[in-house]
VOVOSE-298666 format. One record per residue (C-alpha): residue in three letters; x, y, z. Coordinates in steps of 0.05 Angstrom, whole numbers, padded with zeros to 5 digits, always signed. Each point is the difference from the previous one (the first is absolute). Layout:
AlaXYZ;...
***
This chain:
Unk-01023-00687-00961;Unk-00016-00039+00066;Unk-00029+00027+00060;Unk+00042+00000+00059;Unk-00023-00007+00075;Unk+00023+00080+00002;Unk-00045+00010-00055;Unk-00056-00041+00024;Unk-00001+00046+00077;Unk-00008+00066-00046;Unk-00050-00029-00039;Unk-00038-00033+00061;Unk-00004+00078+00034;Unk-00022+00024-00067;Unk-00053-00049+00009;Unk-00014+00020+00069;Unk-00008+00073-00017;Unk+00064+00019+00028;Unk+00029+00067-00034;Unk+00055+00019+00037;Unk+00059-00032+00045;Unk+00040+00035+00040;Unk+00072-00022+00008;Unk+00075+00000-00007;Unk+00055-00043-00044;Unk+00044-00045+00022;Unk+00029-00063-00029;Unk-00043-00033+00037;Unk-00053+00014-00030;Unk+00029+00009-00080;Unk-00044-00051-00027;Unk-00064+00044+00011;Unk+00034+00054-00019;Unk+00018-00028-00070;Unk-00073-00016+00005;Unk-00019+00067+00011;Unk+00036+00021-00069;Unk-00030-00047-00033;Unk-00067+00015+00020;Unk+00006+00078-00008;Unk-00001+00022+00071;Unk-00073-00037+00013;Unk-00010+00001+00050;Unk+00037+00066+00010;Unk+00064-00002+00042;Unk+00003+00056+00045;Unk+00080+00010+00027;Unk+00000+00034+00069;Unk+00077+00013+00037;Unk-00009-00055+00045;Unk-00036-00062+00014;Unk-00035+00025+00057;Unk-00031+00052-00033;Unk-00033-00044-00051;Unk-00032-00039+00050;Unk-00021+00072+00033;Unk-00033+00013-00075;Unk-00031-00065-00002;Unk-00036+00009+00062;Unk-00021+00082-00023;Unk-00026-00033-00061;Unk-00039-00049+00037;Unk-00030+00039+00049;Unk-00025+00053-00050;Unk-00017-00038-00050;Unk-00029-00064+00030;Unk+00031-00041-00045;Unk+00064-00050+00011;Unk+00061+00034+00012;Unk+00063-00031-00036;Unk+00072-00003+00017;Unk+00067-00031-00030;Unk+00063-00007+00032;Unk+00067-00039-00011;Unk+00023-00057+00046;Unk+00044+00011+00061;Unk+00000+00074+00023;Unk-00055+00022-00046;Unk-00048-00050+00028;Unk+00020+00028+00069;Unk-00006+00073-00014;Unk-00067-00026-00023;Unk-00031-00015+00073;Unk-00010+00075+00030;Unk-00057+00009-00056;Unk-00015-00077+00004;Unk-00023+00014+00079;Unk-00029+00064-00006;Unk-00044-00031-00053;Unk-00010-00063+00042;Unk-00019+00046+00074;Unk-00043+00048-00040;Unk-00037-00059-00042;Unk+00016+00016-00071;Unk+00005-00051-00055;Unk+00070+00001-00031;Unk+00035-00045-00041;Unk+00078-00006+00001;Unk+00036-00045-00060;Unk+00066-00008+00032;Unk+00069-00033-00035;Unk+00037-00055+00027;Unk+00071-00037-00013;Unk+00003-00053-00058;Unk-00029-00070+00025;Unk+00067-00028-00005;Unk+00029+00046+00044;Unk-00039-00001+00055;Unk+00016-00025+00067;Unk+00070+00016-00016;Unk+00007+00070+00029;Unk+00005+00025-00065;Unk+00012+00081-00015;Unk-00074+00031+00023;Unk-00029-00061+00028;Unk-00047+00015+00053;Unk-00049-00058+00029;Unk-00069+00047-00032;Unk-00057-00050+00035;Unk+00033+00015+00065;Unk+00007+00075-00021;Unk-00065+00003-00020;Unk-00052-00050+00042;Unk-00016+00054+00050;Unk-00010+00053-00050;Unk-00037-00038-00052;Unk-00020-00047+00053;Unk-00072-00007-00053;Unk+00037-00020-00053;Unk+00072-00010-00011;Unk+00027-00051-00050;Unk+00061-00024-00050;Unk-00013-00015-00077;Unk+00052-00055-00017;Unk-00031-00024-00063;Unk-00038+00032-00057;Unk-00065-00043+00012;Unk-00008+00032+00072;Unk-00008+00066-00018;Unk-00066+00015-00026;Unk-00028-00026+00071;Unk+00049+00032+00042;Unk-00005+00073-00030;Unk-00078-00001+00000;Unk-00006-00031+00077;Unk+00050+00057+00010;Unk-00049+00052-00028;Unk-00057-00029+00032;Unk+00027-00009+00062;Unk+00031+00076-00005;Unk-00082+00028-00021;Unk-00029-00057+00052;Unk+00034+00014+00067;Unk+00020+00076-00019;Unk+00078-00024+00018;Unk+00057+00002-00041;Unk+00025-00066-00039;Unk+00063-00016-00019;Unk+00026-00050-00067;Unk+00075-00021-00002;Unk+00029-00012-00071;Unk+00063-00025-00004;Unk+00041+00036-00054;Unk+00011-00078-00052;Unk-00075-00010+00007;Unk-00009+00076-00019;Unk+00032-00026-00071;Unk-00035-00072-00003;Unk-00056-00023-00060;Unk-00061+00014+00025;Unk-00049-00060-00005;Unk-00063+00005+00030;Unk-00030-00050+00056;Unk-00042-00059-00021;Unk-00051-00040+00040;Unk+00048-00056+00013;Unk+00016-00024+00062;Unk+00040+00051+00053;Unk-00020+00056-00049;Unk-00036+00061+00029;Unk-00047+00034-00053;Unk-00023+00066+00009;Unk-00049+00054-00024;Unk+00003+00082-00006;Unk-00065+00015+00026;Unk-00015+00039+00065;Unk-00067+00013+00011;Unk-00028+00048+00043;Unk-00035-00027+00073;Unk-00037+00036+00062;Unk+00016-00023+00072;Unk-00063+00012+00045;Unk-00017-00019+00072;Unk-00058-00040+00011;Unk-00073+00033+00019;Unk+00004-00017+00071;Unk+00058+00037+00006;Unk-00016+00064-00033;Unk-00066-00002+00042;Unk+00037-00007+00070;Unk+00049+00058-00025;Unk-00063+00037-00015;Unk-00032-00004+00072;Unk+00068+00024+00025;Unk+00006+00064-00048;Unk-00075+00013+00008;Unk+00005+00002+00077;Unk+00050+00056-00004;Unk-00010+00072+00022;Unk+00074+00024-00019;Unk+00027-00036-00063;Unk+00068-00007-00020;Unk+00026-00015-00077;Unk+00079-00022-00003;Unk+00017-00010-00071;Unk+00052-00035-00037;Unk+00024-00004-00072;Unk-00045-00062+00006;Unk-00058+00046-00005;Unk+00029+00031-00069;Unk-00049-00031-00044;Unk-00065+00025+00040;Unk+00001+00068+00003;Unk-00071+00008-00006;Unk-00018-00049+00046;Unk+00040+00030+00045;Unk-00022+00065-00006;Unk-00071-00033+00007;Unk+00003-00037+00058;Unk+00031+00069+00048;Unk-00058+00029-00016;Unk-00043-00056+00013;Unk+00029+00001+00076;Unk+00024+00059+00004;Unk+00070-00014+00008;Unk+00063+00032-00007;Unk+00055-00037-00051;Unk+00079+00009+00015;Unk+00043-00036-00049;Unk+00073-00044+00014;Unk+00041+00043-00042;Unk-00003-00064-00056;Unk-00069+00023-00004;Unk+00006+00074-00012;Unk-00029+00003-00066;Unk-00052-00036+00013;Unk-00052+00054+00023;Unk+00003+00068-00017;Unk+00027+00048+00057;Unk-00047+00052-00025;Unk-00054-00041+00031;Unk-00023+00036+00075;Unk+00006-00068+00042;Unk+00064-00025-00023;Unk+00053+00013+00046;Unk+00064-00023-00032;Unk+00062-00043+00012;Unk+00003-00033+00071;Unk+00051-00020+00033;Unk+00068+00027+00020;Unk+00000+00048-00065;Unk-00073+00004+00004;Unk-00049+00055+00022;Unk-00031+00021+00065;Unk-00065-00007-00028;Unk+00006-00074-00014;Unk+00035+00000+00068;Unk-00063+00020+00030;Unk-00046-00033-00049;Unk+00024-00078+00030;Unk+00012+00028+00078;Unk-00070+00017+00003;Unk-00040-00053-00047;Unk-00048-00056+00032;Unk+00017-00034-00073;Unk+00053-00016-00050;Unk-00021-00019-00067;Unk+00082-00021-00033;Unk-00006-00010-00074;Unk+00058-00024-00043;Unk+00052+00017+00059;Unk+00054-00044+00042;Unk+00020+00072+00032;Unk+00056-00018+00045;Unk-00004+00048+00061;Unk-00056-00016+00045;Unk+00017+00054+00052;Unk-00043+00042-00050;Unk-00052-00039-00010;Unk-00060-00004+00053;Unk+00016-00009+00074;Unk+00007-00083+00007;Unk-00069-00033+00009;Unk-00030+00078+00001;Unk-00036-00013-00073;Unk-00034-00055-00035;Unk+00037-00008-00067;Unk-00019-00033-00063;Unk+00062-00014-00051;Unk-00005-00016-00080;Unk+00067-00015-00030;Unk+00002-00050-00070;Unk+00055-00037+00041;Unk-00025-00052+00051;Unk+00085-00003+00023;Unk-00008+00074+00028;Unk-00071+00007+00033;Unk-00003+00004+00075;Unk+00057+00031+00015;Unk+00022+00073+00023;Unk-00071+00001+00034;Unk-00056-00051+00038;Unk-00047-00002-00055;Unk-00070-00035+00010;Unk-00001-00011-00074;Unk+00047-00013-00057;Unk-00037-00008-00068;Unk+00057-00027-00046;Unk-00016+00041-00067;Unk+00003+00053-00055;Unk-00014+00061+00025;Unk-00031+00024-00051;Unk-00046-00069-00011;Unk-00014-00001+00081;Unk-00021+00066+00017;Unk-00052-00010-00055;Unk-00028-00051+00037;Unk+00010+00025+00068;Unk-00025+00077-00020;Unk-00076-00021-00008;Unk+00000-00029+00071;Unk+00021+00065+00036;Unk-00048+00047+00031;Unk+00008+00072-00003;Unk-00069+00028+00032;Unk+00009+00020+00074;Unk+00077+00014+00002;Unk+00008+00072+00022;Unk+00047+00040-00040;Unk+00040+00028+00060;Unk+00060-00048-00006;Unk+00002+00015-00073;Unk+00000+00072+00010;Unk+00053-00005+00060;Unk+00042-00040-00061;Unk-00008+00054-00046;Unk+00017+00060+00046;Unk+00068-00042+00022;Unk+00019-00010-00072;Unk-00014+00079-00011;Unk+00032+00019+00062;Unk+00061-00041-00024;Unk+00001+00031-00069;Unk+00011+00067+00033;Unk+00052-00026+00041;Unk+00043-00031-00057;Unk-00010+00069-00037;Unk+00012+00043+00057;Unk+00067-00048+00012;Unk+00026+00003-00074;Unk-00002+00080+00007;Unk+00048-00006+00051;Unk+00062+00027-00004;Unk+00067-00046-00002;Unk+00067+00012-00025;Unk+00003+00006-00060;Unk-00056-00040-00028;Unk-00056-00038+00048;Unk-00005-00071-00034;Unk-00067+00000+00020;Unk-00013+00064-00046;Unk+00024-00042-00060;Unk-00050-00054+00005;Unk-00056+00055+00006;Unk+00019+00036-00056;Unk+00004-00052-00041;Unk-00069-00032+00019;Unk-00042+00050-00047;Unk+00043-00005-00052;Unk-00008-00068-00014;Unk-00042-00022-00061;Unk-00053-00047+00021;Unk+00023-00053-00048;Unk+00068+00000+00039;Unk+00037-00055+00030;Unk+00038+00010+00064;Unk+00053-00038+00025;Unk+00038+00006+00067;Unk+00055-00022+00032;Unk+00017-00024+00070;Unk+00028+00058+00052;Unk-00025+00058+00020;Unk-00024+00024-00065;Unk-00058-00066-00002;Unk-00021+00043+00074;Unk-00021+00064-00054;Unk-00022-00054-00052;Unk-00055-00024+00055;Unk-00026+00059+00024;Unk+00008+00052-00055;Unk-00014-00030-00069;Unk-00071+00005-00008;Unk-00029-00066-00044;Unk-00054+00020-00045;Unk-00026-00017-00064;Unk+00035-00055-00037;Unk+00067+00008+00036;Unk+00045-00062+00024;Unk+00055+00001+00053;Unk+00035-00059+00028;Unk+00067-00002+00034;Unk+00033-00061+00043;Unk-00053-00009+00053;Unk+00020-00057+00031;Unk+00081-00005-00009;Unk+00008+00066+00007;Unk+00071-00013-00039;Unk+00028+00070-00024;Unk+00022+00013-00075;Unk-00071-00026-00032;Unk-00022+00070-00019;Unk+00027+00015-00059;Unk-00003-00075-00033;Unk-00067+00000+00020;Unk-00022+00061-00036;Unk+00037-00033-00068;Unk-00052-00061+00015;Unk-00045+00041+00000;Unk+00013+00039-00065;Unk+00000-00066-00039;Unk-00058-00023+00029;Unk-00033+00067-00020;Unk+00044+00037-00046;Unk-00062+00055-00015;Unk+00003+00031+00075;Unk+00048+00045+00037;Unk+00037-00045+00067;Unk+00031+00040+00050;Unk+00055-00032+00042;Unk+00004+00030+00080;Unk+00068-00013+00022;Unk+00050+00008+00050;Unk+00069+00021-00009;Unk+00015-00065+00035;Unk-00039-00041-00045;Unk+00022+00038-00053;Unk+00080-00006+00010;Unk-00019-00075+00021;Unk-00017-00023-00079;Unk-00052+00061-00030;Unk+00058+00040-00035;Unk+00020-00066-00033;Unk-00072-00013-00017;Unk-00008+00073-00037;Unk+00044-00030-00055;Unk-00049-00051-00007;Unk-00058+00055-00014;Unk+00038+00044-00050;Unk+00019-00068-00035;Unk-00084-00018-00007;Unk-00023+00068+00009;Unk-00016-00002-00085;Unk-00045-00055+00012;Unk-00057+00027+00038;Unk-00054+00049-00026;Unk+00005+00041+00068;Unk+00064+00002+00000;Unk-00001+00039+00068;Unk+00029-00044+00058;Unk+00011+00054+00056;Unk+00055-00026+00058;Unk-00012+00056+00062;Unk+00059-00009+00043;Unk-00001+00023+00080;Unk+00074+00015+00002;Unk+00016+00014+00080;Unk+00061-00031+00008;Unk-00022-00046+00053;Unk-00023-00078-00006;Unk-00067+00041+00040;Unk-00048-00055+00010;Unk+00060-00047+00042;Unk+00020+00065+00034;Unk-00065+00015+00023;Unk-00011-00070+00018;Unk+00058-00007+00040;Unk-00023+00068+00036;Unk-00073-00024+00012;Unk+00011-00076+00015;Unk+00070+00004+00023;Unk+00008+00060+00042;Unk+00069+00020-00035;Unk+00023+00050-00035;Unk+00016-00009-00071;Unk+00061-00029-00015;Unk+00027+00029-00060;Unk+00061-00046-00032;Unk-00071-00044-00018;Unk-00039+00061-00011;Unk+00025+00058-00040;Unk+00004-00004-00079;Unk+00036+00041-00043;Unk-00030+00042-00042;Unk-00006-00018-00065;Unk-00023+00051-00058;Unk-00059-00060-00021;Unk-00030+00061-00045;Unk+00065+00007-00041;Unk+00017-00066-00009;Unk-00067-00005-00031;Unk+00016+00059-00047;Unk+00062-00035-00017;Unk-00044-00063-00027;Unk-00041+00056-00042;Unk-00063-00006+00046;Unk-00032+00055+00044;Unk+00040+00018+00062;Unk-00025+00057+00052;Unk+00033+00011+00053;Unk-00048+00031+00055;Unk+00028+00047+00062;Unk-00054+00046+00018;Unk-00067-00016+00020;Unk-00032+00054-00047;Unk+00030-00047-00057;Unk-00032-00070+00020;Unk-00056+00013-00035;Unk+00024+00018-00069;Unk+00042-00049+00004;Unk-00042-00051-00001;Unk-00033+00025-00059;Unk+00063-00002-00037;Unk+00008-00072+00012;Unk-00074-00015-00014;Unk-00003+00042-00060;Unk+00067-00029-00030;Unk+00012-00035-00065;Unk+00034-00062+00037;Unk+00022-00029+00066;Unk+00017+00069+00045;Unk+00033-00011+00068;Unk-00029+00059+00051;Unk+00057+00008+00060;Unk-00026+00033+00057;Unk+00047+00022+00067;Unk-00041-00018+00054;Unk+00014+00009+00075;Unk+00009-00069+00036;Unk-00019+00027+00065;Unk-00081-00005-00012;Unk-00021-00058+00032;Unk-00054-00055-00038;Unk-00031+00001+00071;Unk-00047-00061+00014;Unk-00080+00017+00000;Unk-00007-00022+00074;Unk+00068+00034+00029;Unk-00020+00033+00055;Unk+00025+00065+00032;Unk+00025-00046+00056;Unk+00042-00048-00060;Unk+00031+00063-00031;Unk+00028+00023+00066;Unk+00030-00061+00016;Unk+00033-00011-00063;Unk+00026+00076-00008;Unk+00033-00014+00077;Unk+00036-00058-00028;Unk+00031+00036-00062;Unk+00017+00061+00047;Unk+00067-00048+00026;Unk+00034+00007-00067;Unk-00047+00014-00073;Unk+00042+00033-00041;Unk-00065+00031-00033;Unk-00039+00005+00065;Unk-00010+00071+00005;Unk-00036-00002-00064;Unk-00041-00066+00008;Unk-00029+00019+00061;Unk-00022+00063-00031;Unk-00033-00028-00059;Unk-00023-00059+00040;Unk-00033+00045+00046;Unk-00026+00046-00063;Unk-00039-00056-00024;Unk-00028-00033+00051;Unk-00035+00073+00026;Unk-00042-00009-00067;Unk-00044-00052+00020;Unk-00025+00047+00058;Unk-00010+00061-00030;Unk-00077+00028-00002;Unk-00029-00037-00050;Unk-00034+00034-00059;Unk-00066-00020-00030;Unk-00003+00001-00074;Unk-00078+00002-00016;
***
């Protein structure tokens, strides 16, 4: 039997170790899919509800497994619904592949039924790589550049396929003329900067009396050397949320997320450092980072297109992380630095401990969402994978799930785009079927595409030795992060025909798929049930009531900031009495009498 082109692109991910694909049919795309039968479901065809979604699954997969995330879609509107996942993947640096369809050859330029112009579509997206196969000889070169490109630049790619060539002879390229060759193999290479420049960055770190570590999912791969080099100069290490699991929050001098959603600890950690050591990190906000000019900074990022920004930096060694703080560790000094900014780090990350604990007890009505995320936290296995989506609920994410032992958790750091949550955790499941994932989600995020995506979890759910895939949801009624947002930044009130969600019974329509449902009222109930979704036979979905009105207050509001914002809400918040309550509630915590723990 001869070996079509469709044939030839399941083969050639075979060959590239590619073991699963995450897509949807269409006619577009039939070709492969006849392709797929014929091969036996190799690689393995995983059906989410909606384009989108696999792209959101692609990414999960990539991120936690550090391998190339694939996606297939059908020409016209499933190459479209394609782009969400396609961008999140391209802002957050993630290598993802998407095989897309397109109209027969003959027909195009015609404005034929589903013909979209895909280059155009896709040029800013898969701006790396982007490219049409029009005849079976080109696509042996055109699907590897796409995969090395995708592993290369950490971006997504993006190959077009119209649906005749899908069903074309395959025939291989030669090495006549106007023929492109190409090979399989990708082997493994180390960026590092240049000795000069990891001396100069040395003098600079060296001179410091109050050292400053921002890290970055860059700084994934060097967790020791990490680790290492704060204790070397004494530093304290706050992590860009993409970089959450890459230190242990067990350890005394790491103080957390930064940022908006970040901790007061890190807050305080880069408003009173001489130095900033950023590793692996392109963190967007520079209102949190040092005073401008007030610290000498050194940067390491792999990618020379996103040094020097966000911060003056004397010195930008272009490099692993890993490979460069090797080098640039046996250059530091550590005799003669005092240990008093160390220990000033240390009692601020305590001190804001307490105050997350002591704001989790609060009351709220019915449920304080901050509670949830606490109560969780020690009940997560240390093997676990965490993902979170964008709202309010990524605000409990950052400062309440403590990373420790071989845990992951990602979520869409840079796009922010809502509705990744739940796809994400799916990724993730492939990409490790032996752990538990648990999914934090709003009811936003959830009505936005995760009940959908549940269906997509029962369907699999048989496949994976854990078979636990635990979706907490944070139902409040309320889109809460924009509502807050519009409070904080705005000065209005919120404004509910944008605002309020119904409320949807996301606990029984899991039951009604035969998986785990809870539905959670009481506070005295959050705790068991979590351990009813964790200690479930399959995908559980954990609904908790939560009161909208506690706010994810910044780490550097001021008492001054919370006043002026509760006296513009006063004209006309239909939840103000509340808000201004909790608001003030939560705020008191951080000046409480602090309490030692020897």
């Amino acid at each position: 039997m001869s070996t079509k082109v469709s044939d030839h692109v399941l083969q050639r991910l075979r060959e590239w170790g590619v073991e699963t694909v995450f897509g949807y049919p269409g006619d577009g795309i039939n070709g492969l899919l006849a392709a797929w039968g014929r091969a036996e479901d190799r690689p393995r065809f995983v059906q989410s509800r909606h384009e989108e979604m696999s792209a959101f699954q692609a990414v999960g997969y990539a991120k936690f497994s550090g391998r190339l995330g694939v996606c297939a879609a059908t020409s016209g509107p499933g190459a479209i619904h394609l782009l969400n996942g396609l961008y999140d993947a391209k802002l957050d640096h993630v290598p993802v592949l998407a095989i897309v369809g397109q109209t027969h050859r003959t027909a195009m330029g015609g404005s034929y039924q589903q013909e979209v112009d895909l280059h155009t579509l896709y040029k800013d997206v898969a701006s790396d790589f982007v490219e049409t196969v029009t005849v079976p000889e080109q696509l042996p070169n055109v699907l590897d550049r796409a995969i090395r490109t995708a592993y290369a630049r950490r971006a997504p790619t993006a190959v077009i396929i119209p649906g005749d060539v899908q069903e074309l002879e395959y025939s291989a390229p030669t090495h006549d003329f106007k023929m492109v060759p190409s090979s399989l193999d990708r082997s493994a290479w180390t960026a590092v900067p240049s000795p000069e420049s990891i001396e100069r960055a040395a003098e600079i770190l060296n001179a410091g009396d109050k050292v400053a570590i921002l890290v970055g999912q860059g700084a994934a791969g060097a967790r020791e050397e990490v680790h290492r080099i704060a204790q070397l100069l004494g530093a304290g290490v706050a992590k860009a949320l993409l970089g959450k699991d890459v230190l242990s929050d067990e350890l005394p001098y790491v103080t957390g997320s930064i940022g908006l959603l970040g901790t007061r600890a890190s807050y305080e950690l880069m408003r009173d450092c001489d130095t900033l050591l950023t590793i692996g990190s392109s963190f967007p906000y520079s209102q949190f980072l040092p005073e401008f000019g007030k610290a000498r900074a050194v940067q390491i990022d792999i990618d020379p297109h996103m040094v020097g920004m966000r911060y003056p930096y004397e010195v930008n060694l272009v490099g692993d992380a890993k490979e460069t703080l090797q080098r640039l560790i046996p250059k530091l000094e550590s005799e003669g630095r005092g240990r008093e900014w160390y220990d000033t780090v240390c009692d601020n990350v305590r001190h804001w401990r307490e105050v997350m604990e002591r704001r989790a007890g609060l009351e709220a009505d019915p449920i304080n969402p901050e509670y949830v995320a606490r109560a969780l936290d020690p009940l997560l296995p240390e093997n676990a994978i965490v993902t979170s989506d964008s709202g309010s609920t990524a605000n409990w994410y950052a400062r309440h799930v403590t990373m420790r032992g071989e845990m992951r958790g990602s979520l869409s750091g840079t796009l922010a785009t809502m509705g990744c949550g739940v796809p994400y955790a799916i990724g993730a499941k492939f990409a490790h079927p032996d752990r538990p994932v648990v999914a934090l989600v709003g009811d936003g995020a959830m009505q936005m595409n995760g009940l959908a995506e549940l269906i997509t979890a029962a369907k699999y759910a048989d496949r994976w030795q854990d078979r636990r895939l635990v979706v907490g949801v944070w139902n409040n009624h309320d889109l809460n992060q924009v509502t807050w947002e519009m409070r904080a930044m705005e000065g209005a009130p919120s404004f509910l025909p944008s605002q309020e969600l119904p409320d949807v019974q996301y606990a029984a329509f899991a039951r009604s798929l035969g998986l785990t449902g809870v539905r959670v009222e009481k506070p005295e109930d959050v705790e068991a049930g979590w351990r009813a979704g964790l200690e479930a036979d399959g995908p559980a979905v954990i609904e908790f009531l939560t009161d909208p009105a506690v706010p994810p207050i910044p780490p550097h509001a001021t008492w001054e900031q919370m006043e002026a914002t509760a006296a513009s809400i006063l004209k006309g918040d239909t939840d103000r009495g509340s808000m201004i309550r909790q608001g003030f509630k939560a705020k008191v915590q951080e000046f409480l009498p602090h309490r030692d723990k020897k």
